[in-house]
C-alpha positions as CSV (number, residue, x, y, z in Angstrom):
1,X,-4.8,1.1,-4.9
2,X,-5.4,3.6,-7.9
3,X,-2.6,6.7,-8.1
4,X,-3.5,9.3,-6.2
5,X,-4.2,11.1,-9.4
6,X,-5.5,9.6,-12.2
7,X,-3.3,10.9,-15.4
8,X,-3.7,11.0,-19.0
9,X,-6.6,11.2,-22.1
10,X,-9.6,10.6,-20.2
11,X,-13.4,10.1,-21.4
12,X,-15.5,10.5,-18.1
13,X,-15.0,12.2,-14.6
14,X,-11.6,13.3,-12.7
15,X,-12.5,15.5,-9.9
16,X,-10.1,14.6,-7.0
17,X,-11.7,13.9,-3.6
18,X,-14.9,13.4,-5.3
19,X,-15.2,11.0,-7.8
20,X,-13.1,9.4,-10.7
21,X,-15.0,7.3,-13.4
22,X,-14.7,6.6,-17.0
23,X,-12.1,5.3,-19.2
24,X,-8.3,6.6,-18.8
25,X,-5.9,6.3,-22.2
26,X,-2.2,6.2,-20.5
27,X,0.8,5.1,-21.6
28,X,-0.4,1.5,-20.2
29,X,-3.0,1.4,-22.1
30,X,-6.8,1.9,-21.2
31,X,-7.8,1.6,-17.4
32,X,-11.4,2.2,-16.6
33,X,-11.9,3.8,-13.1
34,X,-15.7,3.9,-11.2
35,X,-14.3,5.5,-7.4
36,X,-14.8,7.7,-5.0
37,X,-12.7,6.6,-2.0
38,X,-8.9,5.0,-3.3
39,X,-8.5,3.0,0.2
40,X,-11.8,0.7,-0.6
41,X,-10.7,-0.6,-4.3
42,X,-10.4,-3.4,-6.5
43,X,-7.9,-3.5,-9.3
44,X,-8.1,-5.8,-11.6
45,X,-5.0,-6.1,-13.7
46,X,-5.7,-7.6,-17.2
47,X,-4.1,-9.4,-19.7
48,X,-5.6,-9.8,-23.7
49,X,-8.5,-8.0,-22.3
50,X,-9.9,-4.3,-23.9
51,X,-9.3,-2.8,-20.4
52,X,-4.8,-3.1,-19.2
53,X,-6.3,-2.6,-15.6
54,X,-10.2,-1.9,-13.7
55,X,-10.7,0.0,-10.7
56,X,-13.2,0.1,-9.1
57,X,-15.0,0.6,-5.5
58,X,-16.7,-1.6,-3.3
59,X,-19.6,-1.2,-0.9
60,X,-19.1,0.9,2.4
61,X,-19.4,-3.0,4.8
62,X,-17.1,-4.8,2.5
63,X,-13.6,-5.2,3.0
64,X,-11.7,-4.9,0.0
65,X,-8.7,-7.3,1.3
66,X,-11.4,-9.9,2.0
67,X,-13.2,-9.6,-1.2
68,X,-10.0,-10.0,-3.1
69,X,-8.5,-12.8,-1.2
70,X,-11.9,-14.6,-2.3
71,X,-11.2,-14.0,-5.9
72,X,-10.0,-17.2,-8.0
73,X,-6.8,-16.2,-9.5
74,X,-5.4,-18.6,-12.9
């Protein structure tokens, strides 16, 4: 689940309750957001990728829990 407010340099949208999108420069490293609701996400941590971490927001009649479960992990 994303924080519940999205910190640091950011090039896109950050209006909380409404929608976050765009990329985020933290102290991590870059994490792109595309979200409106934080309890239906994905978050993709990555590793030797341009992104550290991607969150983003599935469909309304998916279940995020499902969906990742279905992923294929290394």
């Amino acid at each position: 689940m994303p924080p519940a407010r999205c910190r640091g340099i950011r090039i896109g949208t950050n209006v909380p309750g409404v929608k976050v999108a765009g990329t985020f420069f933290t102290d991590e490293g870059m994490i792109f957001y595309d979200f409106h609701d934080p309890q239906r996400c994905l978050t993709f941590d990555l590793a030797h990728q341009h992104y550290r971490r991607v969150v983003v927001q599935v469909d309304k009649d998916q279940d995020p829990a499902a969906l990742a479960a279905d992923i294929p992990r290394d």
